[in-house]
N, C-alpha and C positions, 0 to 999 in steps of 0.2 A: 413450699407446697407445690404441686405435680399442678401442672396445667389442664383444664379439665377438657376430656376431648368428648366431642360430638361426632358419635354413629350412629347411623340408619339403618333398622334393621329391616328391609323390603319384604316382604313374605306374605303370607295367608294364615293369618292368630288363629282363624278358625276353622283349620286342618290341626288333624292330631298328629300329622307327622312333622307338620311347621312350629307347633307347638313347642315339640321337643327338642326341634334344634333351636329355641329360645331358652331353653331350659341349660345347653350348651353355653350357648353365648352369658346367659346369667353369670353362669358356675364362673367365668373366665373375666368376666365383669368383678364379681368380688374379688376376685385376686387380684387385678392390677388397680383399682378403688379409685379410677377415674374419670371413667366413662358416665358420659350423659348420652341418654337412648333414647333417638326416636323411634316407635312402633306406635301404629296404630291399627285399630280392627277395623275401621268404616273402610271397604276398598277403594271409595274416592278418595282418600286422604293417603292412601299407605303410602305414597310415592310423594317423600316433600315437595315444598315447592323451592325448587334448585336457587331461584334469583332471590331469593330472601331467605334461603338457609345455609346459616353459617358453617359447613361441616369440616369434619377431617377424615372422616371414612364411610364406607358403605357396606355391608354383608347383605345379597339381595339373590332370589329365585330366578335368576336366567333363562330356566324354561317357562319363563311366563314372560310371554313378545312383547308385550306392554313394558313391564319392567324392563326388560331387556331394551327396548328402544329408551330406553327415558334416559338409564342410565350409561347404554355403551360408547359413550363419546364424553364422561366421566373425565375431568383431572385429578378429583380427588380418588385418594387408592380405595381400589373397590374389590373386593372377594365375593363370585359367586359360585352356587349350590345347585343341585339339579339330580337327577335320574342320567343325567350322560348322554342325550340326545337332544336338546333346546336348540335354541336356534345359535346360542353362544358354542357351540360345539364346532362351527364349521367356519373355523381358522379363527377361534378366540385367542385372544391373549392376553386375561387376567388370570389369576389365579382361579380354577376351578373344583370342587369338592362333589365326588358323588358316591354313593353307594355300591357295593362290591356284589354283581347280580351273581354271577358264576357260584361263589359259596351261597346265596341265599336259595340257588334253585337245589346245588347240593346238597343243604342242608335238609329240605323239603323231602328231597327223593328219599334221602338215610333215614330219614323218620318212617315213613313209611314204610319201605323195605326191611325196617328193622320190627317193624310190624306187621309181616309175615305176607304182606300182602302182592300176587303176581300179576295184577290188572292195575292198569293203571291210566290218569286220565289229568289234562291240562286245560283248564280255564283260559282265557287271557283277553288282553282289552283288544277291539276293532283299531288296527294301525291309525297312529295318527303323526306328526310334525317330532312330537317330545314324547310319546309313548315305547320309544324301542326298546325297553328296558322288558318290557313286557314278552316282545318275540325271542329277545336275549335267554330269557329267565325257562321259555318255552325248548328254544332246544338246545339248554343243557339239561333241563329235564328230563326230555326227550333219552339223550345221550345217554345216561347215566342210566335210567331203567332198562333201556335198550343194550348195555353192555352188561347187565346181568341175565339178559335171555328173555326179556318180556318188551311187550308192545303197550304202547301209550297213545291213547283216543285222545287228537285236540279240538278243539272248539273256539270261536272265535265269536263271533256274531257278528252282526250287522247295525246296531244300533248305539252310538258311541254316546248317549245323553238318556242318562238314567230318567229324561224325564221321559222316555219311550219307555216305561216300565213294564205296559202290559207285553209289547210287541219283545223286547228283553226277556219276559217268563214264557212266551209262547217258544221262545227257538231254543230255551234253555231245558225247557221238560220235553222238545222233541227230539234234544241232542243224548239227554238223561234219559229219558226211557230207552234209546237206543244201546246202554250200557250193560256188559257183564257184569252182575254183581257175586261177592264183595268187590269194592273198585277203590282205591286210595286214589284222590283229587286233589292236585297243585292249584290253586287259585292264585290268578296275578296279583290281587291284593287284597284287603278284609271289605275291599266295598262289595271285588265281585263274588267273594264267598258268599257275603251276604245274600246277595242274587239266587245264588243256587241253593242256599239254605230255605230258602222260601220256595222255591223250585220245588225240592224234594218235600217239604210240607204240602203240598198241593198235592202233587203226586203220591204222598205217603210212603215214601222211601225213607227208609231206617238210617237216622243216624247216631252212631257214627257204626252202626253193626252191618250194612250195606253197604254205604258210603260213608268211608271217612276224608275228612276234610280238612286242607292246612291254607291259612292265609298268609300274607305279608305283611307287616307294620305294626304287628300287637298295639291296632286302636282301641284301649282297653274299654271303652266305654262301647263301643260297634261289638267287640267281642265279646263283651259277657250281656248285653241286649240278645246276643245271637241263640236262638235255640235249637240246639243246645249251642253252650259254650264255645266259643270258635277257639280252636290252636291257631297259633300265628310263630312265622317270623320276626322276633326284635331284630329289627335295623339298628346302627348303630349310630343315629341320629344326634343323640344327646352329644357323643363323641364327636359328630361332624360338626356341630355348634357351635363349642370348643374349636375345636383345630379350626374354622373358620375366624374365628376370633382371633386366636390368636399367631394365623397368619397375617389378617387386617392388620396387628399390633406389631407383628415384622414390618411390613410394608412401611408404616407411618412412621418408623423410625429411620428408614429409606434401605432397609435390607431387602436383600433379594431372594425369594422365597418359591417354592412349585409352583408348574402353572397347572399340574394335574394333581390330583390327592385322591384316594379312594379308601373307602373306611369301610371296614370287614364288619360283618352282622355280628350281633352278638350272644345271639342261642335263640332258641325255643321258650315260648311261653304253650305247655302243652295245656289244654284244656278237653272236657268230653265229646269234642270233634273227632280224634282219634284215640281216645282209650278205648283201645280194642287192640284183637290179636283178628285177624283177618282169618275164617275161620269158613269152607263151603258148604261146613252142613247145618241150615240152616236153624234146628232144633238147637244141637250144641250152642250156635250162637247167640240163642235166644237166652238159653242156660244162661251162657256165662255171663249177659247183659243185666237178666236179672239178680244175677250172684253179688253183680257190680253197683248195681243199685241201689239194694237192702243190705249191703254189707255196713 
């Protein structure tokens, strides 16, 4: 019988996107049928306590400095995860897994543009330490509508803590009124579509026949709350789960494995965010919104 190995899995249970790279690690867990997992949801507990835990591996969120301090001075073999800008990015040298921004802002734009639409507009979070992934995402956005002959309105804001809510809706409906409409909108992720879905409620901007809107992370549960529907980017999260694992599972065999991995998205979850054809005259697009409705 296989010797039963003890892994930590360091993370935030209750993120939808940490979620799903548990659902990775799961999947990679049944197949080698020997692992014992610690995870826990209470954030005082997610990080065992090293002098009395007997491990053999660790899979843990690096952009999270807390984590990252607890674990980076680690002997046992440890694989970490991130967005690509944590604090483990500057001269790490564990194995690291992040997400593939370039095709997700790609992806973003072609939806749109395949959606008839020539205005265009980027969301994105106020810079922080681990957030680069966010400016990354912005100009290739940027790039990409800009080499088709149009120009892209970005926005940023000032307020990096959703619990500034009010002051967050107030720069968001002065940056949104300031818009051409129809306008297709790249959101950095499905919090801050959120943001701006509310935005446009307030303000009574049509969506998705004004503004259509695409987020990041298909959190299906933020996204179908969202009204309407939010479109997102699926990340390829579940995948990075996996391939964390079972590099971990390299490692503890003593193979030598990347110290960089980057996992490409894996489509569109389209929702009533952008069904629509991007359409100037406004009658028409009232037509075909409610053709779309009652059909």
């Amino acid at each position: 019988m296989n010797k039963v190995l003890h892994i930590a899995l360091i993370l935030n249970i209750n993120k939808a996107y940490d979620r799903k790279i548990v659902a990775g690690v799961a999947r990679y867990m049944r197949e080698v049928g020997n692992w014992s997992l610690y995870l826990e949801d209470d954030p005082l507990s997610k990080i065992p306590d090293f002098d009395n835990w007997d491990g053999d591996g660790i899979i843990a969120d690096l952009d999270d400095l807390a984590v990252y301090n607890a674990v980076k001075d680690s002997s046992i073999p440890l694989v970490g995860f991130g967005g690509g800008y944590g604090p483990y990015c500057k001269g790490g040298k564990v194995p690291y897994i992040f997400t593939e921004n370039t095709k997700i802002a790609t992806m973003a734009a072609e939806h749109l543009l395949d959606r008839g639409f020539r205005r265009f507009g980027y969301c994105g979070a106020p810079a922080n330490s681990t957030n680069g992934w966010s400016r990354e995402r912005r100009e290739v956005f940027n790039t990409i509508v800009k080499e088709k002959g149009y120009s892209c309105a970005n926005f940023v804001g000032h307020s990096p803590s959703a619990k500034n809510w009010h002051k967050i809706q107030d720069e968001l409906k002065e940056w949104l009124s300031s818009l051409p409409l129809p306008i297709g909108i790249m959101a950095a992720n499905d919090s801050i579509a959120r943001h701006i879905l509310e935005a446009c409620q307030q303000l009574e901007i049509k969506i998705p026949e004004e503004i259509a809107l695409i987020g990041v992370d298909d959190d299906e549960m933020m996204c179908e709350l969202a009204n309407p529907p939010l479109t997102s980017i699926i990340q390829g999260t579940d995948t990075l789960g996996y391939k964390a694992a079972e590099l971990l599972d390299c490692m503890m065999k003593g193979e030598e494995v990347a110290i960089k991995t980057v996992i490409d998205p894996v489509g569109i979850s389209v929702r009533q965010s952008t069904e629509i054809l991007a359409i100037d005259d406004k009658l028409v697009a009232q037509a075909l919104a409610f053709i779309r409705k009652e059909a």
